[in-house]
N, C-alpha and C positions, 0 to 999 in steps of 0.2 A: 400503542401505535398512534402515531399522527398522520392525519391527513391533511392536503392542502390541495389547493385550485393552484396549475401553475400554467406560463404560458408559453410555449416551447415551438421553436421556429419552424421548419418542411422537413430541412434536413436532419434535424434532429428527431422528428417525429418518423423520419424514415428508420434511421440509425436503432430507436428503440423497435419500431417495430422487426426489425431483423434480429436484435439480440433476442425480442420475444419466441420469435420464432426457430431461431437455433437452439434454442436451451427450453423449449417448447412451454415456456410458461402459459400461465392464466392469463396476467394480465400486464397493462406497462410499470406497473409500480414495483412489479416483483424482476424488469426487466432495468429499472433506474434502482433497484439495491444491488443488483449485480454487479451494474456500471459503475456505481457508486465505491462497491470492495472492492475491486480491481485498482480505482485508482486509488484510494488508500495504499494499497499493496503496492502500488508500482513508484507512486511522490510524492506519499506526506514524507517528511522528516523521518529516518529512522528511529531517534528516538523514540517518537510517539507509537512505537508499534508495541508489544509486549514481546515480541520475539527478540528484539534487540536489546533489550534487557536482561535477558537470560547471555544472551553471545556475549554482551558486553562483561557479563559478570565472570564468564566463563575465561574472555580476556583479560580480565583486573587478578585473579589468584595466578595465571601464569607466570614465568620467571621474565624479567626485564633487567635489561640495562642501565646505566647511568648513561650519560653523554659521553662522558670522559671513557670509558668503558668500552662504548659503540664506538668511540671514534679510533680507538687504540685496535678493535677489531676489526674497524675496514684497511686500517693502513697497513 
């Protein structure tokens, strides 16, 4: 675990204290990992996630087209 001193604005210090309180944590640190996975989850790059390396794998063994192939099947 790391710990740190950090210095966080009114509103931000509002916004944690309600996440604590809806998810009824202990304390704010366990209310800034919460917030913290979410955005992960919601806009780091999909790559960087391990779920999308499984889908993506899942999409690479599928059947595909060529171009020539796709284009011969939209016309």
């Amino acid at each position: 675990m790391v710990q740190a001193v950090i210095d966080i604005d009114e509103k931000t210090n509002r916004v944690l204290n309600i996440v604590k309180a809806k998810f009824g944590l202990k304390d704010k640190s366990q209310a800034i990992n919460i917030v913290v996975n979410e955005y992960e989850q919601s806009f780091l790059e999909p790559e960087l996630r391990p779920e999308y390396r499984t889908r993506l794998a899942k999409i690479m063994k599928g059947k595909h087209l060529s171009r020539s192939a796709f284009e011969k099947e939209v016309q």
